[in-house]
Every structure is written in C-alpha cells, then in structure tokens.
C-alpha positions as CSV (number, residue, x, y, z in Angstrom):
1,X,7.4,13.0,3.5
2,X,7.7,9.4,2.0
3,X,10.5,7.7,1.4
4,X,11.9,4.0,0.2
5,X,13.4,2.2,2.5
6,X,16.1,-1.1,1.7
7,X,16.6,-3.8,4.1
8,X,18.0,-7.0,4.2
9,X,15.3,-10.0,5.3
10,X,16.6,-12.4,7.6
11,X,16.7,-14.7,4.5
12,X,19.4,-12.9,2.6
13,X,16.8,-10.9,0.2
14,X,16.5,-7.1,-0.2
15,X,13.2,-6.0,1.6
16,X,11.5,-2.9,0.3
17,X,9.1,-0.4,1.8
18,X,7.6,2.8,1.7
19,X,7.4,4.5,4.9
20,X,6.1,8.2,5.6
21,X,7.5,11.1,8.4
22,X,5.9,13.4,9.7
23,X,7.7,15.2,12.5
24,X,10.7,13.0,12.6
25,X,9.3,10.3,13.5
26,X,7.8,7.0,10.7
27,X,4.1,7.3,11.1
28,X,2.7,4.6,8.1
29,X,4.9,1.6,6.8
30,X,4.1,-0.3,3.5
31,X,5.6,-3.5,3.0
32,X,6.1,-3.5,-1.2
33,X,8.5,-7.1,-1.0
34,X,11.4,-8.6,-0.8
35,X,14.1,-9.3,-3.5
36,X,16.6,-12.0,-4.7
37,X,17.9,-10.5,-7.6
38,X,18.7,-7.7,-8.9
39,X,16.1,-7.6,-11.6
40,X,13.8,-8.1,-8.4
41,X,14.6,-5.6,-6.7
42,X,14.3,-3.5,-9.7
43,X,11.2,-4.3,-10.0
44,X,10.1,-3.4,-6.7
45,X,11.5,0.2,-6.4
46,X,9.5,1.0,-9.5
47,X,6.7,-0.4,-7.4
48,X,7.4,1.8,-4.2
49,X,7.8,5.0,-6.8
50,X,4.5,4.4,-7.9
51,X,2.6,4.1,-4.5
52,X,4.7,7.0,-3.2
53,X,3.5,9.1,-7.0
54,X,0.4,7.9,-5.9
55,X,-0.1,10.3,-3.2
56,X,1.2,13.1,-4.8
57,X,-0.9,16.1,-6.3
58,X,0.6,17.6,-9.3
59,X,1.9,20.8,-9.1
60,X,-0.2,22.3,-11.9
61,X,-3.7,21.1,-13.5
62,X,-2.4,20.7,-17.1
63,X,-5.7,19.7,-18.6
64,X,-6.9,23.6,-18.4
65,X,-4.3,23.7,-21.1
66,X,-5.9,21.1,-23.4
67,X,-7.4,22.5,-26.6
68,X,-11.1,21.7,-26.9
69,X,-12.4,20.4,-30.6
C-alpha cells in the first residue's frame, strides 16, 4: 500500500514523500521535495499522485474496447 506522507523540514518547509507498507511496517521511501508555499506544495502532491498512479495496474484493459477502422 502507498501512501503520501507530510512533514515539516527542519527549515520550516512542508517535505513530501511517498512511502509503501507492506505488513505494517514502511518498506521503500521516496523523497518527492520540500515546500514553501502553498502553490509548492501543491505542486508536489500532484507529483507524489503520479509516482504512486505509476505503480498501479488498471483495473480493466479498456483498449479491447477500442473500435478498429
């Protein structure tokens, strides 16, 4: 299971990373960045979605779906 994680640096700024479970306990860490503005930060969780959707198989193959010409 992945998740994003929010932190605060020592700096002040919002860290962000995407860490993984597997049995309770955080097996991978991936540092995305670390925010000092909202827009930032914003930024970066879209970031972490994406390497989070990049794992993920979808649920169906849709392309056996597509019309051929």
């Amino acid at each position: 299971m992945a998740f994003i994680r929010k932190f605060k640096t020592g700096s002040g700024a919002t860290g962000v990373q995407v860490c993984w479970k597997q049995g309770g306990e955080v097996v991978k860490t991936v540092h995305i960045g670390s925010a000092n503005s909202d827009l930032a930060l914003e930024k970066l969780l879209k970031k972490a979605q994406k390497v989070i959707d990049e794992g993920k198989r979808p649920l169906f193959d849709l392309r056996k779906f597509d019309k051929k010409s």
